[in-house]
Backbone as a chain_set.jsonl record, in Angstrom:
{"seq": "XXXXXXXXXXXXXXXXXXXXXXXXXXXXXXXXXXXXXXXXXXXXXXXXXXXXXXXXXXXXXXXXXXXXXXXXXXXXXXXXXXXXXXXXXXXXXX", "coords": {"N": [[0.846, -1.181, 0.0], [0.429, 2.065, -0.842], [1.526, 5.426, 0.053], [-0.449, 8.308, -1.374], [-0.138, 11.555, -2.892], [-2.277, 13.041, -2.807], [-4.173, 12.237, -0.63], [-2.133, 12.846, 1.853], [-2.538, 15.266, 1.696], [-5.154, 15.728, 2.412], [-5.456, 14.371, 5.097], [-3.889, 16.711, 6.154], [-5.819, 18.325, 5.698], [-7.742, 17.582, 7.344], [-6.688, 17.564, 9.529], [-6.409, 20.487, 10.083], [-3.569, 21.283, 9.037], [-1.737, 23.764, 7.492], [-0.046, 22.679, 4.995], [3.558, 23.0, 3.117], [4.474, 22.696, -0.324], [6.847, 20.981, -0.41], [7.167, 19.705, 2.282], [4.639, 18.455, 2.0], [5.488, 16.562, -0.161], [8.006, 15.533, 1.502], [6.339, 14.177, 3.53], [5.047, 12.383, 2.675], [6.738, 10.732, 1.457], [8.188, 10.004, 3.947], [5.926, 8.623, 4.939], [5.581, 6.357, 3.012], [8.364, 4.699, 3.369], [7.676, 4.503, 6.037], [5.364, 2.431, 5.825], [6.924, 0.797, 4.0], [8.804, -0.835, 5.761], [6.95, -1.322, 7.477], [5.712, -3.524, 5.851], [8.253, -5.303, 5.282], [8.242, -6.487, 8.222], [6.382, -7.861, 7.731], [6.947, -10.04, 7.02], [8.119, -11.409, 8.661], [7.873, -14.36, 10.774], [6.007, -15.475, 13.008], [4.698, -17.418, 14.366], [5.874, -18.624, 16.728], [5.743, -16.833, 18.231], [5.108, -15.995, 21.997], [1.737, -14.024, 22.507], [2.138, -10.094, 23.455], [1.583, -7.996, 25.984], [3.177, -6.704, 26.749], [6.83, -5.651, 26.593], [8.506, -6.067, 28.702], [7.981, -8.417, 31.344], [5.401, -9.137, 33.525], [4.85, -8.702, 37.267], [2.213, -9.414, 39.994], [2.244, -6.537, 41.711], [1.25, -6.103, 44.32], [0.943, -5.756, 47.73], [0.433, -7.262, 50.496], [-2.395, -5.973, 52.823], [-1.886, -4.452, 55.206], [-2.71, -3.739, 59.24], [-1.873, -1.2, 60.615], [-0.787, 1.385, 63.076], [-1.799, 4.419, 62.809], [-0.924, 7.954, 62.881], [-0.596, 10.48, 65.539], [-3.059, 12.155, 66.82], [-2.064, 15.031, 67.327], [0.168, 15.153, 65.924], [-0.187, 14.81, 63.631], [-1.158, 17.3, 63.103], [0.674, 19.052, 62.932], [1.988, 20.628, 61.651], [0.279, 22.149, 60.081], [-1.574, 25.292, 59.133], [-3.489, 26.267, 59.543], [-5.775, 25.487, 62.285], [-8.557, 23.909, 63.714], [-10.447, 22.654, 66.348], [-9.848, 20.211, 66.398], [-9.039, 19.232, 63.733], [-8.471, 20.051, 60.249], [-7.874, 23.215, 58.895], [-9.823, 24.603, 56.714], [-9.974, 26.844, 53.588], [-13.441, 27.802, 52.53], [-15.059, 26.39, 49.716], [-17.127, 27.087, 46.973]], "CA": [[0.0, 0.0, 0.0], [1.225, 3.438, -1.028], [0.14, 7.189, 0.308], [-0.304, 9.484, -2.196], [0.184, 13.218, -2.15], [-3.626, 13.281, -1.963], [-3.989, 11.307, 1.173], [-1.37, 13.478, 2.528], [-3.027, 16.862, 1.603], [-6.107, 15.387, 2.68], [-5.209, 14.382, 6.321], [-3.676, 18.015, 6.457], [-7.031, 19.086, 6.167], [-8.45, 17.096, 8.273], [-5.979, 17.827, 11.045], [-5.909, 21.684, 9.888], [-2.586, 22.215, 8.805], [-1.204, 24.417, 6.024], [1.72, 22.225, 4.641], [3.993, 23.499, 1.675], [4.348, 21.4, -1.38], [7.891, 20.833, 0.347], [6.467, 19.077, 2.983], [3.552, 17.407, 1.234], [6.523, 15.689, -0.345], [8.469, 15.36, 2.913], [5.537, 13.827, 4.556], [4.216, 11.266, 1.956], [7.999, 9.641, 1.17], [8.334, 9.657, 5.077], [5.011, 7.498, 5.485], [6.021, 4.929, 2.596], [9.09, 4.683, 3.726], [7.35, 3.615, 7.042], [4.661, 1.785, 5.265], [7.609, -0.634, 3.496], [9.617, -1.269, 6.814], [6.008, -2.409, 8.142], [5.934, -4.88, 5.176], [9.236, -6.018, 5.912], [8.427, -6.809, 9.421], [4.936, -8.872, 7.921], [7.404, -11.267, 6.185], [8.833, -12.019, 9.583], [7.654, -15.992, 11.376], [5.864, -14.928, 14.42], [3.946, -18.095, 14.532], [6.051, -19.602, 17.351], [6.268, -15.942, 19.587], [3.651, -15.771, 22.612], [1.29, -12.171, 22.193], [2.822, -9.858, 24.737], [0.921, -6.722, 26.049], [3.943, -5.435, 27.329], [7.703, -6.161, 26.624], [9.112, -6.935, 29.736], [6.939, -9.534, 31.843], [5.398, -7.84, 34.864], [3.963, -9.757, 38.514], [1.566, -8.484, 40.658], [3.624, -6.018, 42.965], [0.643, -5.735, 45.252], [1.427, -6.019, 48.984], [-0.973, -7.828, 51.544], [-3.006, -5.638, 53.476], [-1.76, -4.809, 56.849], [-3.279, -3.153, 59.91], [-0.842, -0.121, 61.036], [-1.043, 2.215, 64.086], [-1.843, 5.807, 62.267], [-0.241, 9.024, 62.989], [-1.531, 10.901, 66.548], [-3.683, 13.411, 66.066], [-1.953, 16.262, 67.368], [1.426, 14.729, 65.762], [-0.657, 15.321, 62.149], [-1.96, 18.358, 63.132], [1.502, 20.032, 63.937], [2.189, 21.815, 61.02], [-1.204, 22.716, 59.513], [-1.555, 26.448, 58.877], [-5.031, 27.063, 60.48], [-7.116, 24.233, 62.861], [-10.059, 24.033, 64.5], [-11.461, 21.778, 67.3], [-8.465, 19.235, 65.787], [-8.97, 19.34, 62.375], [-7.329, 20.774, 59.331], [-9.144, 24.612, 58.649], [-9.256, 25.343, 54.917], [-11.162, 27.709, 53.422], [-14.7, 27.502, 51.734], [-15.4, 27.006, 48.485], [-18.425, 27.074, 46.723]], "C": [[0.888, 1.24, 0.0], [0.602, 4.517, -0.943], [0.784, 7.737, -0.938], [-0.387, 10.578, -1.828], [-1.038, 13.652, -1.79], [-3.404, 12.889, -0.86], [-3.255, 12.216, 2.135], [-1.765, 15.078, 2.432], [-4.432, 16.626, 2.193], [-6.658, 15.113, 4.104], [-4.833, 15.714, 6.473], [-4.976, 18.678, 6.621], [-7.663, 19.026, 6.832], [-8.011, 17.582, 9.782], [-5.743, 19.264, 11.074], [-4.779, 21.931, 9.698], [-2.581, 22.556, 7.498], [-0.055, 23.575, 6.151], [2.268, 22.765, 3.274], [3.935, 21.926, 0.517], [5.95, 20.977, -0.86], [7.617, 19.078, 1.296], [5.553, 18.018, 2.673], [4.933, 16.155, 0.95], [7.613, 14.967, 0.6], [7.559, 13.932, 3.289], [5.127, 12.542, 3.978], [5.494, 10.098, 1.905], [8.324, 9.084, 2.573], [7.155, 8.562, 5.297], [5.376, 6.521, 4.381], [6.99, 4.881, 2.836], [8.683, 3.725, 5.416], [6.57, 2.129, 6.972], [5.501, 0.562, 4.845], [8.468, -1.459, 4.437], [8.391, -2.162, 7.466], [5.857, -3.992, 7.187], [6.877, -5.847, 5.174], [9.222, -6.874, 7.263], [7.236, -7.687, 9.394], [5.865, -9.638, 7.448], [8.306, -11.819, 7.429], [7.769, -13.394, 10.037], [7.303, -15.627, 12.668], [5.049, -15.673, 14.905], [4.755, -18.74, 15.97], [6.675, -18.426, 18.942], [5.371, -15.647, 20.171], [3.111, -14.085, 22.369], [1.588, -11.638, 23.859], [1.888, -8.428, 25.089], [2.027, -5.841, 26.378], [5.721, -6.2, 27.205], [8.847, -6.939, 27.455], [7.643, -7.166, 31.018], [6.954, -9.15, 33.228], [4.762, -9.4, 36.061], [3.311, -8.376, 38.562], [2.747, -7.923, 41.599], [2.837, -5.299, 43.978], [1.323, -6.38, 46.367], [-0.239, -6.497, 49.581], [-1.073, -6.806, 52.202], [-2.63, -5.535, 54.779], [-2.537, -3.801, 58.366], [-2.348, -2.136, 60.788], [-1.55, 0.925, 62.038], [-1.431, 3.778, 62.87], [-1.221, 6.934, 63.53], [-0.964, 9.725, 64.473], [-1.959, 11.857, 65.32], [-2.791, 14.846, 66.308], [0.068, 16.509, 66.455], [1.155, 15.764, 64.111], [-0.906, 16.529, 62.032], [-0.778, 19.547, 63.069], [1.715, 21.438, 62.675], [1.176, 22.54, 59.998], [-1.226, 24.17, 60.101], [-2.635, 26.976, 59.686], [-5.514, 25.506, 61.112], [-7.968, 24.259, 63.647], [-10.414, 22.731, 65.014], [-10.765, 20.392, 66.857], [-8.667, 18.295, 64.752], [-8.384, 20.492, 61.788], [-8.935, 21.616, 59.248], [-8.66, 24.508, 57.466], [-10.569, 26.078, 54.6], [-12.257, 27.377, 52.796], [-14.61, 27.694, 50.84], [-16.312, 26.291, 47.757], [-18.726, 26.802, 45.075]], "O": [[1.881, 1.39, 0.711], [-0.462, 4.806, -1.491], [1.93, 7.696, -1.386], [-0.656, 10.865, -0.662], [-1.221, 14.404, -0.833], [-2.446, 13.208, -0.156], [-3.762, 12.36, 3.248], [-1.229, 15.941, 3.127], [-4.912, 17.711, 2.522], [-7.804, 15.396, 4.455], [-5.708, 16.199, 7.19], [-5.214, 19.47, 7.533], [-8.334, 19.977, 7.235], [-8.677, 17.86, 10.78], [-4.948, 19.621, 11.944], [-4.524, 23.034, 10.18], [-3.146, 21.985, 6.565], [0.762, 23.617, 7.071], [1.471, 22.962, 2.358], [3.553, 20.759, 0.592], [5.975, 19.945, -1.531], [7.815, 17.898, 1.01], [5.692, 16.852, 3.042], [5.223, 15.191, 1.657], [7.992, 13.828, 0.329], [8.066, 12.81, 3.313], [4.86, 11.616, 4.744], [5.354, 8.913, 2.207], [8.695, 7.913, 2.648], [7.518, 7.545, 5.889], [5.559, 5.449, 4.956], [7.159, 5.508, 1.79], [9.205, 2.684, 5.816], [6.827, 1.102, 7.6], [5.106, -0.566, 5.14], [8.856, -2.58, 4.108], [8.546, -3.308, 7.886], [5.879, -5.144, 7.62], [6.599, -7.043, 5.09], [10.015, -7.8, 7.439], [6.847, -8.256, 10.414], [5.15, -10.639, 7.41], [9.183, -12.645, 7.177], [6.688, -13.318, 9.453], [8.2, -15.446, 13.491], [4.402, -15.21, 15.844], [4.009, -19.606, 16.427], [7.362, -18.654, 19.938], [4.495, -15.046, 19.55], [3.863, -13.144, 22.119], [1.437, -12.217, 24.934], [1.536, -7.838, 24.068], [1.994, -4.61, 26.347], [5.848, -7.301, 27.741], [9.644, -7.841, 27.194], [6.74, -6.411, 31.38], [7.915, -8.905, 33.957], [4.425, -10.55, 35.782], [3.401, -7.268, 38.034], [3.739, -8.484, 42.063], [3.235, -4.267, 44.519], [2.109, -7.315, 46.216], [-1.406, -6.239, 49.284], [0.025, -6.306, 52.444], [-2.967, -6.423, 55.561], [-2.984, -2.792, 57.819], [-2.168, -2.587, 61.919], [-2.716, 1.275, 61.857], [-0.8, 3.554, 61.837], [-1.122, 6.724, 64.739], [-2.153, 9.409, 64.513], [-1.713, 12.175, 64.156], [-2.877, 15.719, 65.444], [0.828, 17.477, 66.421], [1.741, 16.731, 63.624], [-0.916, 17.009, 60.898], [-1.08, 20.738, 63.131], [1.628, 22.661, 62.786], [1.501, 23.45, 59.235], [-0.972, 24.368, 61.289], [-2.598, 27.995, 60.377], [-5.575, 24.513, 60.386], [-7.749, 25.09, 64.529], [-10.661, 21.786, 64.265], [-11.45, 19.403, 67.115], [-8.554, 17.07, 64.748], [-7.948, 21.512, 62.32], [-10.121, 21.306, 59.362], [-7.488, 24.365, 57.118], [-11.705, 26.006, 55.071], [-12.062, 26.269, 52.298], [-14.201, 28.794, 50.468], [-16.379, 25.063, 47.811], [-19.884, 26.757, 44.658]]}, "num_chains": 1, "name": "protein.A"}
């Protein structure tokens, strides 16, 4: 499959740009150019490589659940700017 300079003036419009005829030309040899490297890479044997979502092979890197003391209150409270009745003050907004 090969873009033509339509196709490529055609997406410009679509995506709003002004391109020169520079460019047009630029832009079209740059996508076959990509276009024939993808064909190159269909004539590869990929019948015997598992489908990967992601290149390097992940675990779970969840942690179990544990039950932890929390922070005092007046420990949390120390450097809070404004508080009230020992809670954090912030202002209203509506």
């Amino acid at each position: 499959m090969k873009v033509e300079r339509g196709e490529v003036e055609h997406v410009a419009l679509l995506a709003r740009l002004k391109l020169s005829e520079e460019e047009e030309q630029l832009f079209t040899s740059q996508l076959n150019a990509i276009l024939d490297y993808m064909e190159k890479l269909n004539e590869l044997d990929t019948s015997a490589v598992e489908p990967t979502f992601h290149v390097v092979s992940h675990c779970n890197t969840m942690r179990e659940d544990e039950v932890k003391g929390s922070l005092p209150q007046e420990s949390s409270l120390e450097n809070a700017p404004d508080r009230a009745q020992g809670c954090f003050r912030v202002p209203k907004i509506i």
